[in-house]
N, C-alpha and C positions, 0 to 999 in steps of 0.2 A: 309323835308319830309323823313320821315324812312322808306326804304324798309325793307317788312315782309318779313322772311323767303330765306335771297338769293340765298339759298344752295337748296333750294327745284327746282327737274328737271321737268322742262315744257315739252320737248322736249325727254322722256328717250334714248329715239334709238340712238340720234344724240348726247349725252350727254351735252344738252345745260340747264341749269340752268335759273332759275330767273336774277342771277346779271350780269348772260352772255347774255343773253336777250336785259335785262337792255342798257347794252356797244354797243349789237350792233344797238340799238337807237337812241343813244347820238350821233352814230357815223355816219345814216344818216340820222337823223332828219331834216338837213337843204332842202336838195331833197322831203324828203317824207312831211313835212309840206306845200313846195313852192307849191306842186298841191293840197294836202289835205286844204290848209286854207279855211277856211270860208262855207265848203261845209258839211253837214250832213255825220253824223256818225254814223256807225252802226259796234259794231265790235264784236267779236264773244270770248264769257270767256269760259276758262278752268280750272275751280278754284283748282283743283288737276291735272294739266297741261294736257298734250295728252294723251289721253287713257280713261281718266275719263269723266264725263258726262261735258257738255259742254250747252250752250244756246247762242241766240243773246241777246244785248243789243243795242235798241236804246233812250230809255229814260234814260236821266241823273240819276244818283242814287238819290234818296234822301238826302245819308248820302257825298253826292260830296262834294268838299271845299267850299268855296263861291267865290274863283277869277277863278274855271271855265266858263269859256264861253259858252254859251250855246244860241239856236234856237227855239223859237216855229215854225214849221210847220205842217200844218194837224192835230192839235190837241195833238202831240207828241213834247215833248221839250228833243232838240239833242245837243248835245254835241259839239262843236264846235274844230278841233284839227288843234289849232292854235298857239301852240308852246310846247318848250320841256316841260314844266312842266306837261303838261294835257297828253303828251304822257308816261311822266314817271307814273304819280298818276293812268294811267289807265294797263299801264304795271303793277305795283304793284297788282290790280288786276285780272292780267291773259288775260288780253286780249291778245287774239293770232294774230288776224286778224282784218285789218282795212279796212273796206268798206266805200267808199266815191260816195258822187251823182255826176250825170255829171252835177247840177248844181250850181251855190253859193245858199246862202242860205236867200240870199235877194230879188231872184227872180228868175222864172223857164226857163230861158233863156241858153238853153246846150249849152256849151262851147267846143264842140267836136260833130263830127261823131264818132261814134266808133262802133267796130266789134268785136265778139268774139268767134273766132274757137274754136269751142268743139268737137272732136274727139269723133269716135265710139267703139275704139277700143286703144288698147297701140302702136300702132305704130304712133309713134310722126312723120316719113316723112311727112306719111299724113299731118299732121299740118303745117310742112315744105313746103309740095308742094301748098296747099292752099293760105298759105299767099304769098307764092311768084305769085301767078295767081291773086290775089287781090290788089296786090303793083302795079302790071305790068296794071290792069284796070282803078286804082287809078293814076296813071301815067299817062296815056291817056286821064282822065278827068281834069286831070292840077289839083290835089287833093293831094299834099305832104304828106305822112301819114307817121308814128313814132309806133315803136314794142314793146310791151312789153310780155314776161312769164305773164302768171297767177298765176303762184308758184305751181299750179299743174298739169294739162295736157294739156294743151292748151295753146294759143299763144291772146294777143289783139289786135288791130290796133288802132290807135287814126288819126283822121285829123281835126285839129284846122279850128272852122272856125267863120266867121263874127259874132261879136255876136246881132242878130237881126233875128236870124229866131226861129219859135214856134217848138216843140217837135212834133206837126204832120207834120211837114215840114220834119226834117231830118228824121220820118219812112218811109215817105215818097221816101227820096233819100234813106234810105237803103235798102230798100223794093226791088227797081229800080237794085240798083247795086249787091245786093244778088241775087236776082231771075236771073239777068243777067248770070250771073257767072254760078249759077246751069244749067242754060239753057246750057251753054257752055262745061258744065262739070257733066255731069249728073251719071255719075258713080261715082264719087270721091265724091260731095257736095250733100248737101239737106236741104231746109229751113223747113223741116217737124218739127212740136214744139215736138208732140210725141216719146220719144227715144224708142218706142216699132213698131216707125213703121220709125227707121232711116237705121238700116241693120246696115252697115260697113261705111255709109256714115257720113264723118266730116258735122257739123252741123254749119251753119255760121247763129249766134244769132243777128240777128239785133234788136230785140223787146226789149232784157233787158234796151237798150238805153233808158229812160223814165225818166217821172219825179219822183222824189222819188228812181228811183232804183239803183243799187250801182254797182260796181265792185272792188276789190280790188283795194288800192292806188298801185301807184309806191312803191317800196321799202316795201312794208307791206310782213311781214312774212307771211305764211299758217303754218294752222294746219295738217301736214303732218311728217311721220316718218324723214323726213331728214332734218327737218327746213329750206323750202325753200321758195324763197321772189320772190317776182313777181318782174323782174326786165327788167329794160329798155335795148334794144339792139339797135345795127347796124345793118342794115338793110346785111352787109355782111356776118353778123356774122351766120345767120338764117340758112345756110344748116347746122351749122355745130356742133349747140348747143343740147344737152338737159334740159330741166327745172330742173334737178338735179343737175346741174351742179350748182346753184346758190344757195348757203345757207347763214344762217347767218353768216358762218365762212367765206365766201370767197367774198361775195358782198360789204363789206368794200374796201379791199384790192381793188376791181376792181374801186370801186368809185374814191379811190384815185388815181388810173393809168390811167383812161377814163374821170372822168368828169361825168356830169349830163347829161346821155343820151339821160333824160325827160323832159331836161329844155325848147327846144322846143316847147313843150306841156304846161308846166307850167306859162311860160312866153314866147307865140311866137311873135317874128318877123313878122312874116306874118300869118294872120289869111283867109284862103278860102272861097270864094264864091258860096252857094249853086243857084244861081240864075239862071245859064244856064241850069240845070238838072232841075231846078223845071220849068220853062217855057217849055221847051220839053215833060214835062210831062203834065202838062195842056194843050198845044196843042193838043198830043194824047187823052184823054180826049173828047178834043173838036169834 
């Protein structure tokens, strides 16, 4: 496969190139495929890199190879990114951003709870203080949860869990443990969907959780001036980070010093049990 144009810069601000793109794929492919396999894709082209006009793609191209892999769901046939080749031939295309579903793509069964602070405003504590008040609930509910960057201003939570409960089930827990929180915290947080009626308050989105919907993988770039990658942390690391801190140039280097911060999620050990939160909640109910 010939890469077009290696010298052409995807990234101007940050002076990252097509081939330097490229490198830093190869470099964590192995991470960013282990959560990405088998789950829908949806990623976002910048055919004359950032700055220039840009679209989603979730339909396979037409003109694809034939040994990629690929999904029908919903009537839309996706892309499967399920190893380096399909990640490089779609690099080659500009793809900036990988969006993956919470769930495989052989059945609608979410593989995670997952949370995603969205800030109101550029002061990333906010996001800091949030997820440390969500770790701390999560905690309490015997609910192990794992962090990652968005790659642009906000922070995700992920909590692996049994896989046998339905997509209304965990809006259900998220519903619960969101609204809990706002409850608790009502100047800082707010589940309002409207960002015209959020103020200054970080938004903690439990809805985009759904079938079909995506959030960036682990390790996926953003289309952002400083090429940065949504990227897995420790949970100690969280006061002390900003999202800026992690680009294509420096998320290698960490991988190699840290290790797959998202191999827990990827491949866990222990998978959580949403069953005592949903009983609690059908009682109330009752």
């Amino acid at each position: 496969m010939a890469i077009t144009n290696p010298d052409k810069p995807l990234w101007p601000d940050a002076r990252v190139t097509k081939l330097d793109y490229i490198r830093y794929l190869l470099l964590v492919s192995a991470p960013l495929l282990a959560y990405a396999k088998d789950r829908l894709l949806t990623v976002i082209r910048y055919p004359h890199g950032l700055g220039g006009k840009h679209f989603f793609q979730k339909n396979v191209p037409v003109y694809a190879p034939p040994w990629i892999r690929t999904s029908l769901w919903e009537n839309t046939r996706y892309v499967m990114c399920n190893d380096q080749a399909t990640l490089i031939w779609m690099a080659n295309q500009a793809a900036l951003e990988w969006h993956v579903s919470f769930h495989r793509a052989c059945d609608e069964i979410p593989t995670e709870l997952v949370f995603d602070l969205d800030p109101s405003t550029d002061d990333f504590s906010v996001v800091t203080e949030a997820a440390l008040l969500l770790k701390e609930l999560l905690d309490e509910l015997n609910l192990p949860s794992f962090v990652k960057t968005s790659g642009a201003s906000g922070l995700q939570i992920y909590v692996p869990i049994e896989l046998r409960y339905t997509f209304e089930q965990t809006r259900e827990v998220g519903h619960f443990i969101a609204s809990y929180l706002v409850s608790k915290h009502p100047q800082l947080l707010t589940i309002e969907r409207l960002i015209k009626n959020r103020g200054t308050k970080l938004y903690i989105d439990y809805l985009q959780h759904w079938r079909g919907k995506t959030l960036p993988a682990p390790y996926s770039t953003r289309a952002r001036a400083h090429a940065t990658v949504s990227t897995p942390l420790a949970w100690e690391e969280v006061p002390h980070i900003h999202p800026t801190d992690f680009t294509v140039y420096s998320v290698p280097g960490r991988l190699r010093a840290k290790g797959d911060l998202f191999a827990a999620v990827s491949a866990p050990r222990r998978r959580s049990s949403l069953d005592a939160i949903l009983s609690f909640l059908q009682r109330r109910r009752s």
